[in-house]
ZASERO-400959 format. One record per residue (C-alpha): residue number from 1; residue in one letter; x negated, y negated, z. Coordinates in Angstrom, 2 decimals. Layout:
N
[NUM, "A", [X, Y, Z]]
...
This chain:
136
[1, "X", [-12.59, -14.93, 6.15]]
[2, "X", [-9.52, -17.28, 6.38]]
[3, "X", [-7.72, -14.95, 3.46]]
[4, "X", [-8.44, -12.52, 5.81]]
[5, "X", [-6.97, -13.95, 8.87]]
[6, "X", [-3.98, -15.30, 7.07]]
[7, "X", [-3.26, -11.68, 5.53]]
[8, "X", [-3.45, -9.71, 8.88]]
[9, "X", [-1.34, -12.82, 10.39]]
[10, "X", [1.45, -11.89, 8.05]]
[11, "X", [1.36, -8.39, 8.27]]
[12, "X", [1.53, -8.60, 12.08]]
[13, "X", [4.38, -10.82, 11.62]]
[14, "X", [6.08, -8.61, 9.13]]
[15, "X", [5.46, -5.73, 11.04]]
[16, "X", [6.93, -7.00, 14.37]]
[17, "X", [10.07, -7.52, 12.60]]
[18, "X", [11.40, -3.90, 13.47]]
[19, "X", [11.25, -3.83, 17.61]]
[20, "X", [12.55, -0.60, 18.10]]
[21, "X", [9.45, 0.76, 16.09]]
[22, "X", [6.66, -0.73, 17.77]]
[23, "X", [8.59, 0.52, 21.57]]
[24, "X", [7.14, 3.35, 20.99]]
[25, "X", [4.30, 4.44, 21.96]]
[26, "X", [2.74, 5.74, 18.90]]
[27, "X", [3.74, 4.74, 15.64]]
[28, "X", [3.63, 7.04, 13.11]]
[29, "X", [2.57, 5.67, 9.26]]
[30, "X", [3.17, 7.72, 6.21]]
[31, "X", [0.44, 7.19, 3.60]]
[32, "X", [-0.97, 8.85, 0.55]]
[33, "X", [-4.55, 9.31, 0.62]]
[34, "X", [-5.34, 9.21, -2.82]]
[35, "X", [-5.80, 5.11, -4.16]]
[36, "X", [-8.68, 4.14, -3.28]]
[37, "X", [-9.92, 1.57, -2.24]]
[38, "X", [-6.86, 1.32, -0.45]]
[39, "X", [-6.19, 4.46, 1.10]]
[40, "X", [-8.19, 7.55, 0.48]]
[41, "X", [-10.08, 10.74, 2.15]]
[42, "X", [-13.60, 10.65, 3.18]]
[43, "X", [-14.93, 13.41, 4.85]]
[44, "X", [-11.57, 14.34, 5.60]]
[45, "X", [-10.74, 11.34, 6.98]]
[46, "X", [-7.81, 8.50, 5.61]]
[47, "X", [-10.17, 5.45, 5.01]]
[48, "X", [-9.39, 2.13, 3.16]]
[49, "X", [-8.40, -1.24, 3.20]]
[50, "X", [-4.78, -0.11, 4.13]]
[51, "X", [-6.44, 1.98, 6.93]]
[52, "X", [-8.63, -1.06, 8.73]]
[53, "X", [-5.71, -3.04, 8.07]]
[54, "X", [-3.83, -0.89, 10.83]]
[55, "X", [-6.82, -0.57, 12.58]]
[56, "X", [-7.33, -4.44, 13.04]]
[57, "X", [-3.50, -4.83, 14.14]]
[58, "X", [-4.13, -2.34, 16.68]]
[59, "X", [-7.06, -3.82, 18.05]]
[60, "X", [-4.86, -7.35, 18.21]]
[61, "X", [-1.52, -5.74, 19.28]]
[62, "X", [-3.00, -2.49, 21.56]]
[63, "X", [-0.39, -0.10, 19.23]]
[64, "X", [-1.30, 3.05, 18.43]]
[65, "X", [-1.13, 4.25, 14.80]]
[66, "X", [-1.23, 7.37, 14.12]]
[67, "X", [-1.72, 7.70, 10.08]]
[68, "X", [0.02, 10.96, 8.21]]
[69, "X", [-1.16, 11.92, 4.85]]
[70, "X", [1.62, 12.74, 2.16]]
[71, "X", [3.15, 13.00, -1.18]]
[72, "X", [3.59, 9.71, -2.69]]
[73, "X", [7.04, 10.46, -3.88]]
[74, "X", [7.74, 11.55, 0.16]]
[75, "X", [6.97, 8.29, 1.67]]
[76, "X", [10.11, 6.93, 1.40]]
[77, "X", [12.24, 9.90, 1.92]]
[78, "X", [10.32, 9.86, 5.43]]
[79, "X", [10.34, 6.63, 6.42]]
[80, "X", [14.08, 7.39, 5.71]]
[81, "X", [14.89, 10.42, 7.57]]
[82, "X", [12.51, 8.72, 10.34]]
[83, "X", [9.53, 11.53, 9.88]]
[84, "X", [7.28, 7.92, 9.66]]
[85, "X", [8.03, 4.80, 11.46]]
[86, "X", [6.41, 2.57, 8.26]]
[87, "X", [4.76, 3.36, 5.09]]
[88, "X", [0.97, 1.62, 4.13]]
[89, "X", [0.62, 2.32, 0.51]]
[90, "X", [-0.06, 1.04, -2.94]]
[91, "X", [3.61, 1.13, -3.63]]
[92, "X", [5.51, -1.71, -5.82]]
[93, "X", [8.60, -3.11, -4.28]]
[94, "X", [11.12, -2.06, -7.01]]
[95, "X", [14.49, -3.42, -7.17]]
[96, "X", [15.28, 0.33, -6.87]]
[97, "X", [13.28, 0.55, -3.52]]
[98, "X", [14.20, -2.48, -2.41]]
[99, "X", [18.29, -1.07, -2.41]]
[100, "X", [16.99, 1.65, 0.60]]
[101, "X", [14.26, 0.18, 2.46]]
[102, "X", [12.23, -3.08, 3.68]]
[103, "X", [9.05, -4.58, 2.42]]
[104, "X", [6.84, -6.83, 3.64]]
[105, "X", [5.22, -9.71, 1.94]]
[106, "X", [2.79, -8.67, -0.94]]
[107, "X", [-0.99, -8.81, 0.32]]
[108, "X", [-2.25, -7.56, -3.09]]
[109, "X", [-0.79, -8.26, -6.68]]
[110, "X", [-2.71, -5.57, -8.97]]
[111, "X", [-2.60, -6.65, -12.90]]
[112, "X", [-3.28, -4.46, -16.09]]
[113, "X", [-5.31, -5.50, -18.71]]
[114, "X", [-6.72, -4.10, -22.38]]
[115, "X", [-10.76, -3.94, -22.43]]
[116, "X", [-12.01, -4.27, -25.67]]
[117, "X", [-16.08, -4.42, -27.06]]
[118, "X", [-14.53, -7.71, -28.77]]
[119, "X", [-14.96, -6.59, -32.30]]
[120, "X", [-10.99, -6.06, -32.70]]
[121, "X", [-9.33, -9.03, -32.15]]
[122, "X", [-5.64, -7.63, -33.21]]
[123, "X", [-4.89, -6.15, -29.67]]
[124, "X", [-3.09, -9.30, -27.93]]
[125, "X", [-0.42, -6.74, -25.82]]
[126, "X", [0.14, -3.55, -24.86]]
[127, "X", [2.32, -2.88, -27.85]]
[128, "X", [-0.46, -3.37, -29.91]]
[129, "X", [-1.71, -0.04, -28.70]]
[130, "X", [0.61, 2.16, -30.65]]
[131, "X", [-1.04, 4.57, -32.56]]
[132, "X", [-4.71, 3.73, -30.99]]
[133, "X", [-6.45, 6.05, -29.07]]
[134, "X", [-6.92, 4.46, -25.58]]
[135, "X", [-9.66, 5.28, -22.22]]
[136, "X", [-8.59, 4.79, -18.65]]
């Protein structure tokens, strides 16, 4: 519960950083609804973590969100020609991304890793997957 506090304190914090955004009186989020668990359709609905995220800051701050479903590789170009006020996705904060627009603070740090039944010790990388025929 206190991970939780202390994440939603940050975001709040982060997300008060642009004023003339959060004037208005609906804020309009760009999203794509298709990584769960943290943003996805359910009955034709946007659910997920990003989703009662936004929900819990507008029960703190009273700001209306009002969540559009998109491309992934439109988020940006939106939040850029101001079709979205923010973006709430499972994007990484490239140093490519990070030349046009602002992120805030990490809240989740996702890590890749090679599953193996054990019996083949050789894979100790990725690189050692050349060749192999691999799952996902």
């Amino acid at each position: 519960m206190k991970k939780i506090i202390k994440l939603l304190s940050v975001l709040t914090v982060s997300l008060f950083v642009s004023i003339s955004v959060f004037a208005k009186q609906v804020v309009y989020v760009g999203t794509n609804a298709e990584f769960a668990p943290f943003e996805y359709l359910e009955k034709n609905q946007i659910v997920g973590f990003d989703i009662d995220l936004l929900n819990a800051i507008s029960k703190e701050t009273g700001i209306e969100f009002k969540v559009k479903d998109m491309a992934f590789d439109g988020l940006l170009p939106a939040l850029q020609t101001k079709k979205v006020d923010l973006v709430i996705a499972g994007m990484t904060a490239t140093p490519e991304r990070q030349k046009t627009v602002l992120f805030s603070k990490p809240y989740f740090t996702a890590k890749q890793v090679i599953i193996t039944k054990g019996e083949d010790k050789s894979l100790k990388s990725f690189d050692n997957l050349a060749g192999k025929k691999v799952g996902v």
